[in-house]
Backbone as numpy.savetxt, mean C-alpha at the origin, in Angstrom:
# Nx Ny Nz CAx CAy CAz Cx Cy Cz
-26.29 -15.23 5.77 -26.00 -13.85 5.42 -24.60 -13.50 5.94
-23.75 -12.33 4.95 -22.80 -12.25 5.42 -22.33 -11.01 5.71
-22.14 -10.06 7.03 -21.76 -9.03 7.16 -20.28 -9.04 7.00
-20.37 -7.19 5.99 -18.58 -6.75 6.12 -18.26 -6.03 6.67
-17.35 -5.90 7.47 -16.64 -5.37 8.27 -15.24 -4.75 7.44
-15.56 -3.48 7.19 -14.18 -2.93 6.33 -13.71 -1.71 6.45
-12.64 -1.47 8.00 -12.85 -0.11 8.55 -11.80 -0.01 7.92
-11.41 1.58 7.31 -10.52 1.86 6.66 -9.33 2.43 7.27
-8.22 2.94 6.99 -7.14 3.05 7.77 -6.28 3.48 6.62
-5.70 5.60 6.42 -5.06 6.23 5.99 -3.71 5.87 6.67
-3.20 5.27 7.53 -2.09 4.89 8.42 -0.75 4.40 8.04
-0.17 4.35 8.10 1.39 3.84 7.78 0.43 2.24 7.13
1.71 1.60 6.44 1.16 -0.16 6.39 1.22 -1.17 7.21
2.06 -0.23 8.48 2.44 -1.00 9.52 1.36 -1.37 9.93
0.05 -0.67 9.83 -0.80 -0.29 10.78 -1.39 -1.97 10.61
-1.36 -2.40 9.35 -1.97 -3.77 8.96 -1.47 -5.00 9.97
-2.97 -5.16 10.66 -2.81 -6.43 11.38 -2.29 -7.62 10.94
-1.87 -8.56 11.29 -1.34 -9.55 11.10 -2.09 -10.49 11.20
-2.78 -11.01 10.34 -3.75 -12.45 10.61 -3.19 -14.08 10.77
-2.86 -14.08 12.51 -2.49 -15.58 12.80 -3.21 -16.80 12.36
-4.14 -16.70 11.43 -4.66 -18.03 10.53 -4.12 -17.78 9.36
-3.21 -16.40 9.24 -3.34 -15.79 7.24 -4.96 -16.10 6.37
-5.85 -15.92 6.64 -7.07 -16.10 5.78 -7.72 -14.62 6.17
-7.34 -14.10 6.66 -7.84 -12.32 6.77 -7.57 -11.88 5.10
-7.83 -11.40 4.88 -7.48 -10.20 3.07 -6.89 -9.06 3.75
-5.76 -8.70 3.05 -5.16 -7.50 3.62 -5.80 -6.85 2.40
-5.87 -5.39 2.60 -6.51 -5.06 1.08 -5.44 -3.38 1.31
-4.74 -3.14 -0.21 -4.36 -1.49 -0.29 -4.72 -0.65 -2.06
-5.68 0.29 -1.82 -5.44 0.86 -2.59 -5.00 2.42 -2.67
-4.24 2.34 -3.36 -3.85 3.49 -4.04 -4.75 4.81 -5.13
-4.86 5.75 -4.49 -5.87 6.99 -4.82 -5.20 8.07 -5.42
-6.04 8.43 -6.33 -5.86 10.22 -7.01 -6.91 10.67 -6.58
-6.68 12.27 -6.59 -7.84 12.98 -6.78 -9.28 12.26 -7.44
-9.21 11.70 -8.57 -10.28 11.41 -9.55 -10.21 9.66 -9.90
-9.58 9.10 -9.01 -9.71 7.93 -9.36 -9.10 7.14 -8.75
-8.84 5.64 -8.95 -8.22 4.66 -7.97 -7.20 4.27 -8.87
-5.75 4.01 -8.37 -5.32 3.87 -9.28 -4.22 2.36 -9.42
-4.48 1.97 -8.36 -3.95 0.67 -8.10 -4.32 -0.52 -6.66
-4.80 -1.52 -6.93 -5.52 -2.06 -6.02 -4.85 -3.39 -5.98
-4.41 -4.12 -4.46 -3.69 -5.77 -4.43 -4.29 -6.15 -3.20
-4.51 -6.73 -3.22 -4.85 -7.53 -1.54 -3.96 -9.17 -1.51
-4.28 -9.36 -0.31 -3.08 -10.74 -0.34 -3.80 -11.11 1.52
-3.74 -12.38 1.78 -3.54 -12.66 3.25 -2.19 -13.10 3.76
-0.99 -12.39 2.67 0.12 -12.45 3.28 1.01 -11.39 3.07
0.89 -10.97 4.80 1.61 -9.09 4.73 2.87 -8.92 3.30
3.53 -9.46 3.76 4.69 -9.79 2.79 4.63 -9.51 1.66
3.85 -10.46 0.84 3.15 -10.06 -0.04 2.71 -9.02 -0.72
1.86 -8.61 0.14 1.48 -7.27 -0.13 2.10 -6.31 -0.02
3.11 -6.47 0.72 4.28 -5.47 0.85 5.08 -5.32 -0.39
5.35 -6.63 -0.91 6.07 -6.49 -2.23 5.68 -6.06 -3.64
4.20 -6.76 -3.66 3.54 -5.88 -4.84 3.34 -4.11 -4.70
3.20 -3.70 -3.41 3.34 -1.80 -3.13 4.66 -1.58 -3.36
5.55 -2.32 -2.67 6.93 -1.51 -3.19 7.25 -1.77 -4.74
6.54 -2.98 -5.53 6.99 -2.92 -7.26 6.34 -1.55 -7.70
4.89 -1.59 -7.00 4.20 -0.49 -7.54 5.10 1.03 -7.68
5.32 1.14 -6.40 6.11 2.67 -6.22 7.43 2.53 -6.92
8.19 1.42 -7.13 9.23 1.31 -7.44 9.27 1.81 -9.68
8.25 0.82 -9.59 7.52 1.16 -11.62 7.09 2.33 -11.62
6.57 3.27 -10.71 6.22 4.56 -11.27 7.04 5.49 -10.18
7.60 5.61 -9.83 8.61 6.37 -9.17 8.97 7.25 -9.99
9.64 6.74 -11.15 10.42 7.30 -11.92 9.68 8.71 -13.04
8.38 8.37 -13.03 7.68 8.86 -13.35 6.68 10.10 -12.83
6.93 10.04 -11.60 5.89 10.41 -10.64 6.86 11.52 -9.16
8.14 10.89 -9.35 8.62 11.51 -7.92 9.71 11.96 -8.98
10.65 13.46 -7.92 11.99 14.17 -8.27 12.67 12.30 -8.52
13.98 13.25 -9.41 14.66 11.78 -9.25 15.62 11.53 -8.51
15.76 12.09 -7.32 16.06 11.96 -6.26 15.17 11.10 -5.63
14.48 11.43 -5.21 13.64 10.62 -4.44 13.15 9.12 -5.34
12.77 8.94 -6.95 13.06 8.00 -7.02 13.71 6.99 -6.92
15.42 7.47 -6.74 16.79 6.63 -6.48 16.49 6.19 -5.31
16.22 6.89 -4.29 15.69 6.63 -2.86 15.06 5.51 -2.81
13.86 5.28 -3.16 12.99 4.36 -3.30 13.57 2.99 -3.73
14.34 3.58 -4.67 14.76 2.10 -5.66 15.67 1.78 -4.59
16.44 2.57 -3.84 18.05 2.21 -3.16 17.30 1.00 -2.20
15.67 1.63 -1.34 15.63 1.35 -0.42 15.07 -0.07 -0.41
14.36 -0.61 -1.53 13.89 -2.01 -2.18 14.67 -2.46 -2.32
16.02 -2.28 -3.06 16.69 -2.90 -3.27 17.97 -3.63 -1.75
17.74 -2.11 -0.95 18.17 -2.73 0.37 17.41 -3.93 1.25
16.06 -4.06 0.83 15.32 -4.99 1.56 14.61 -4.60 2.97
14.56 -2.87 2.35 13.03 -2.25 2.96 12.42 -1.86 2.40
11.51 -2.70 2.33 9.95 -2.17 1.36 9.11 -1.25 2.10
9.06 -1.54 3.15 8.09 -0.36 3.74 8.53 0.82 4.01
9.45 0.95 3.78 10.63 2.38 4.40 10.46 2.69 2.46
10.01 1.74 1.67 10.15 2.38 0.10 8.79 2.65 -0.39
8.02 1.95 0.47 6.56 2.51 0.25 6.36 3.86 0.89
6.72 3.92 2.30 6.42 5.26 2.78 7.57 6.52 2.26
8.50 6.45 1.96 9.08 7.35 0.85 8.22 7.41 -0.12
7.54 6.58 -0.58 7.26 6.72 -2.03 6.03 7.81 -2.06
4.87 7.58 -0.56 3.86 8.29 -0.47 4.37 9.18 0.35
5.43 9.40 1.24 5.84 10.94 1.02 5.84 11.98 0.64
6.51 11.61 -0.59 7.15 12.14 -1.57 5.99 12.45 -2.70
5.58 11.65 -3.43 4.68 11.71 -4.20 3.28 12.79 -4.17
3.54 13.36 -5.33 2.66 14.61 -5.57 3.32 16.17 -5.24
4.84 15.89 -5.38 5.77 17.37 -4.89 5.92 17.26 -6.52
5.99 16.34 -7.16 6.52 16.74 -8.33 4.87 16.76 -9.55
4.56 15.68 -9.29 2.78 15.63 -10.17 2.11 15.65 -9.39
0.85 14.32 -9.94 -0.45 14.57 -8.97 -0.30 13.82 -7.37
-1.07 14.18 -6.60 -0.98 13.34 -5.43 -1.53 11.94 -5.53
-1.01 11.07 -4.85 -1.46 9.91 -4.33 -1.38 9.54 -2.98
-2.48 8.60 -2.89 -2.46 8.29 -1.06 -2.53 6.72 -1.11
-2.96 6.22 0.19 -2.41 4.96 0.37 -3.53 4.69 1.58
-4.76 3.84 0.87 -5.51 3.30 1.89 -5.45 1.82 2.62
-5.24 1.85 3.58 -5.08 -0.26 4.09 -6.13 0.10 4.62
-6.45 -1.73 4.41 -7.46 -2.77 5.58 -7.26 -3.83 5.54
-7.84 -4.05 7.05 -7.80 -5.58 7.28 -9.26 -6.00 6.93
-9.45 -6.82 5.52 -11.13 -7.29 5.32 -11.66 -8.30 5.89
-12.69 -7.70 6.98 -13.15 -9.36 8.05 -14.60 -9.56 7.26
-14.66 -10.42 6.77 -16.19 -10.82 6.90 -16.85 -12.00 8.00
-17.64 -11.58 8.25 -17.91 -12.19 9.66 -19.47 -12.55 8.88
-20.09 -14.12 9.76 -21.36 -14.23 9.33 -22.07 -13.53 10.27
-23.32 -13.14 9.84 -24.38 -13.12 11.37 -25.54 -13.63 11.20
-26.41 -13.97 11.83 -27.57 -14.27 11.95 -28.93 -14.00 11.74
């Protein structure tokens, strides 16, 4: 049998542990009011860092002033993704709907 362990965490992405085997699942999804609206997991931070910043980066333009989209794009393209993810959920929902930004670290652990 296999227990999950899947505490959730509204937190920066920093907040995401670092798994020294990499076989942890980082998991983030992305929320509306009424629905989920984008979901990636990876056991490599990095990774996952880069698919959130394409994410915010593809709908930015759509979704944030365009100011703050340039922002975003400036800041990916500088080679901070997380400084373009957390702009991105900043920002996001001054101009449309809101979105948020859930992490975890997914342990499944056996038990007995």
């Amino acid at each position: 049998m296999t227990a999950i362990n899947n505490s959730v965490s509204t937190a920066s992405i920093t907040s995401l542990d670092r798994s020294p085997s990499g076989t942890i699942p980082l998991v983030a999804v992305v929320h509306t009011v009424d629905s989920v609206r984008f979901v990636v997991t990876s056991t490599c931070r990095q990774e996952l860092l880069q698919e959130l910043s394409r994410y915010a980066c593809e709908n930015a333009l759509d979704r944030l002033w365009p100011e703050d989209a340039a922002h975003v794009a400036a800041l990916v393209a500088a080679g901070a993704p997380e400084a373009a993810i957390a702009h991105y959920f900043d920002t996001v929902g001054q101009r449309w709907d809101a979105e948020w930004l859930v992490t975890t670290n997914f342990n499944m652990e056996a038990s007995v």
